[in-house]
Structure formats: structure tokens, C-alpha cells
DOKENU-646166 format. One record per residue (C-alpha): x, y, z; residue in three letters. Coordinates in steps of 0.5 Angstrom, whole numbers, plus 500, padded with zeros to 3 digits. Last residue first. Layout:
<papas>
{{X Y Z} 'ALA'} ...
</papas>
This chain:
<papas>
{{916 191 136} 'UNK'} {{915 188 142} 'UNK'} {{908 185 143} 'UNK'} {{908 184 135} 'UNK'} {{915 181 135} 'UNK'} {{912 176 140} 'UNK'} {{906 174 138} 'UNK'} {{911 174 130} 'UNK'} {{916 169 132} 'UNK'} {{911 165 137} 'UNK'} {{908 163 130} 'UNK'} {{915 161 127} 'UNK'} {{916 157 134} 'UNK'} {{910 154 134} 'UNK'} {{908 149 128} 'UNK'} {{915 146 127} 'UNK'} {{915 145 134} 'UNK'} {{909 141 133} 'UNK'} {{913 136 129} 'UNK'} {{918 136 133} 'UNK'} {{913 134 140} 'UNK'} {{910 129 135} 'UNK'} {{918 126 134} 'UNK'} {{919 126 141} 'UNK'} {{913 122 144} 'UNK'} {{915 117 138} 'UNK'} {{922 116 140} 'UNK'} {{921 116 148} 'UNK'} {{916 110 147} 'UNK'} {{909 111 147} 'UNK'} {{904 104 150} 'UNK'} {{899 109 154} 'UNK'} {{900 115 149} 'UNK'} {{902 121 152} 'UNK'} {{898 127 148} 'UNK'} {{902 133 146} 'UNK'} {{900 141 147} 'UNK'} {{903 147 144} 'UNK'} {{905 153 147} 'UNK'} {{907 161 147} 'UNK'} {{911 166 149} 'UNK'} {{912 164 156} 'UNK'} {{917 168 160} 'UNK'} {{924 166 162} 'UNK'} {{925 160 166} 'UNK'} {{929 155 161} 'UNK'} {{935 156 164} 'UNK'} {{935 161 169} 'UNK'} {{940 167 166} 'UNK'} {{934 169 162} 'UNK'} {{931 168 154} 'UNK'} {{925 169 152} 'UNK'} {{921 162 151} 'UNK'} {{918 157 147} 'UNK'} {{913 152 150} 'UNK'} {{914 145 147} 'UNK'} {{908 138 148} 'UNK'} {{908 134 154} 'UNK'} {{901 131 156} 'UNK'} {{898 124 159} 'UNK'} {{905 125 165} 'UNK'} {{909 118 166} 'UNK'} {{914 121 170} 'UNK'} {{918 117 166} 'UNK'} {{916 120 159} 'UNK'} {{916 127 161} 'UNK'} {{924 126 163} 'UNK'} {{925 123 156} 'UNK'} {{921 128 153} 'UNK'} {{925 134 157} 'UNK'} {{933 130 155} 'UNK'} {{937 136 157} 'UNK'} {{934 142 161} 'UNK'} {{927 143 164} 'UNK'} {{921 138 165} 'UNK'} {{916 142 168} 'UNK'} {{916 150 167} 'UNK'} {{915 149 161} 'UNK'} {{911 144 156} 'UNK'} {{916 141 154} 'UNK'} {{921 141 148} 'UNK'} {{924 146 149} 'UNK'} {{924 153 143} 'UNK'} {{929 159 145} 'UNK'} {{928 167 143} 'UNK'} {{933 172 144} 'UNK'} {{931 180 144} 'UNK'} {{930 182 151} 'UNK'} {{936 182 154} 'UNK'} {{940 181 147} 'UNK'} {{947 183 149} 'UNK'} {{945 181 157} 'UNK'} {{944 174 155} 'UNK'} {{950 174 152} 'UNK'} {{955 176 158} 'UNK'} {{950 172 163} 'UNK'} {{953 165 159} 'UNK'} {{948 161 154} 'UNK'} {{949 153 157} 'UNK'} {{950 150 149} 'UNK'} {{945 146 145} 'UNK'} {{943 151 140} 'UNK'} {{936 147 138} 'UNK'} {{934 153 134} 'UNK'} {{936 159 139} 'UNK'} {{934 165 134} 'UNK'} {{937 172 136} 'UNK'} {{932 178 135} 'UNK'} {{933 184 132} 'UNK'} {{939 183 127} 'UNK'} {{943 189 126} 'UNK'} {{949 186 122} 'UNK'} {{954 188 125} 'UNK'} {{951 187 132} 'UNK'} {{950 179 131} 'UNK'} {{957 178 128} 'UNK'} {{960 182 133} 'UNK'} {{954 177 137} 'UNK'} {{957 171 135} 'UNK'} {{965 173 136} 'UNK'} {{963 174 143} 'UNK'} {{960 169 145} 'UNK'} {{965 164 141} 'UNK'} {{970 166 146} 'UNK'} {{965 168 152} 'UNK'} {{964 160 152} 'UNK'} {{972 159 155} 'UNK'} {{973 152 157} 'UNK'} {{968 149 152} 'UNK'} {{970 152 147} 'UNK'} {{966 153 141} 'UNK'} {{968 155 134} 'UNK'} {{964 159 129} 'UNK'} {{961 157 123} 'UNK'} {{957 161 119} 'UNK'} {{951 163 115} 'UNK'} {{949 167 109} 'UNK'} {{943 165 107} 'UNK'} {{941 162 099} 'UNK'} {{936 157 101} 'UNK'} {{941 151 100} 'UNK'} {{947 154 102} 'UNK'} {{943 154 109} 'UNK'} {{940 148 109} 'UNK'} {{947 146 108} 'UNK'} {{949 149 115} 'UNK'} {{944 147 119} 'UNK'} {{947 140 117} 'UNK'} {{951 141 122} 'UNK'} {{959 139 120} 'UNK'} {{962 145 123} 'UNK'} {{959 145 129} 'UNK'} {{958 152 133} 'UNK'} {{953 155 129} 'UNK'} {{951 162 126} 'UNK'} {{946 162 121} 'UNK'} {{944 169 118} 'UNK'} {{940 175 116} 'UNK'} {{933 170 116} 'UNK'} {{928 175 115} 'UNK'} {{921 177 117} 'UNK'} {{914 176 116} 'UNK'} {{911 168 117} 'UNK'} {{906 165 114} 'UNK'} {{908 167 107} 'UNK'} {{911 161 104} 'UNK'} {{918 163 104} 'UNK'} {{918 166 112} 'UNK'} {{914 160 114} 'UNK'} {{919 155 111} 'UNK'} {{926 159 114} 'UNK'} {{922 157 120} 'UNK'} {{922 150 120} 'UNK'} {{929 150 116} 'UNK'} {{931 153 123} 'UNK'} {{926 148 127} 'UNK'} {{930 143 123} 'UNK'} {{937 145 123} 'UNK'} {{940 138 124} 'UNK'} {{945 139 129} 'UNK'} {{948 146 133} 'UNK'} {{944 152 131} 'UNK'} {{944 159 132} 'UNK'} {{939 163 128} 'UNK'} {{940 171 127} 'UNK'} {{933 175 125} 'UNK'} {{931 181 122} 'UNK'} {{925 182 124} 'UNK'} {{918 185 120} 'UNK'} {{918 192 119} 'UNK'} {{911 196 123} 'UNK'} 
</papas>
């Protein structure tokens, strides 16, 4: 079975991307990153990117009319005949239009362990609702967010004298661990 292609889409630091990116180098992880899209032109995504020698690209975002950077995105996405698209802390609602290019085909990390916690601020909602467990869960991609199926999850404790800080800290490094290892569970069911 060939491994797959991917095109990440990022918005900030690119630390769950860079995470990836290390599983593929030290052979923990069997694919290609082909390129980087973001939607800010100054995210350090970018950089990681330059470094590691994979192409990468900006595209423009408009809040009133998504489909324009969409569009452009899966152009790019189709040319290079990419496998599976890689949401890694892109931090836009996707429209149904893209969603339906890649059906099937696009993955996104949450940092809680779904179907709790769902949308904007996951550690922050756990933390108050004073839950013992938190953690990341990655997910393909549907119109209802963060609803998809579950790939896989990864657990985290809540300690009693925890902020919002330290909770979402241990969840990223966990986040690191799980998305190039749910990569290749769901490229091995698909594929």
C-alpha cells in the first residue's frame, strides 16, 4: 500500500504540523507532507515549513466570502494530488463546499476528548465544567463541527489545583503523540 500524500492547513504555530512532519523524519509515520496552505501570512507555520524543505503557501482569507480562499485551496489541493487534507490548528468554520471536495478524505485534531467539549476554547470549557479527564480526539471532517467519526483518543488528567494553562499544555503534548498515529489507523482502514 503507498503511503499518503498530505496537504496540511494551518493557521499559527504549526506545532501539531511540525509534530507530524517529525513522525514522517524519524520513520514513525509512512507519508509525504506535499504542501502547507495557511490562511495568515505571518504563521510560524510557514517557517517550519522553509526549514524542512516543503513547499508551502499562503492564501488570503476572507471572512465574508470563505469559498475564495476554499476554492483556491483545493485547486491547489487537486493539482497536486494530495490524499488527505490535514487540519493542524486551522482555526476557520470549513464551508460545505470544501468539505465535500475531500469527503471522506480530511482529518482535524480537538483538544477534548469528543463529543464533549466541541468548538472554540475545549480546555477552557472542560476546565470549568470541572471533568477529572480531558485529553484530544481526532476526527474526519463533516459539516457538523467537531461531530465526525473518531479516529482515535488520547486521555488527560485533571488536577485538582490545574489551571486552563497547564491543562492545555499536557493535551498538546499528547496532540503530538496522536494525530501522526491516528495519520496511519485511518490511512490503513481507507487505503
Amino acid at each position: 500500500m503507498p503511503s499518503p500524500k498530505l496537504a496540511v492547513l494551518a493557521s499559527g504555530r504549526g506545532s501539531n504540523y511540525k509534530a507530524i512532519q517529525e513522525a514522517i523524519l524519524n520513520d514513525q509515520l509512512d507519508a509525504e507532507i506535499i504542501i502547507l496552505i495557511t490562511d495568515k501570512e505571518k504563521a510560524p507555520a510557514r517557517e517550519i515549513a522553509r526549514s524542512n524543505g516543503t513547499e508551502e503557501m499562503y492564501i488570503p482569507y476572507d471572512r465574508k466570502d470563505r469559498e475564495v480562499f476554499e476554492r483556491e485551496a483545493a485547486r491547489i489541493i487537486k493539482e497536486k494530488d494530495v490524499d488527505l487534507v490535514i487540519l493542524a490548528g486551522f482555526m476557520r468554520l470549513i464551508t460545505p463546499y470544501f468539505i465535500n471536495e475531500f469527503e471522506g478524505r480530511m482529518l482535524n485534531i480537538h483538544p477534548s476528548l469528543l463529543p464533549n467539549f466541541k468548538g472554540l476554547d475545549a480546555q477552557t470549557q472542560a476546565f470549568e465544567a470541572g471533568v477529572k479527564e480531558a485529553g484530544c480526539t481526532v476526527h474526519v471532517v463533516t459539516e457538523e463541527m467537531d461531530a465526525g467519526p473518531i479516529i482515535s483518543q488520547r486521555k488527560v488528567p485533571v488536577f485538582e489545583n490545574d489551571t486552563v494553562e497547564a491543562l492545555s499544555a499536557r493535551i498538546l503534548v499528547e496532540e503530538h503523540i496522536l494525530y501522526p498515529e491516528a495519520i496511519s489507523k485511518y490511512w490503513d482502514s481507507v487505503a
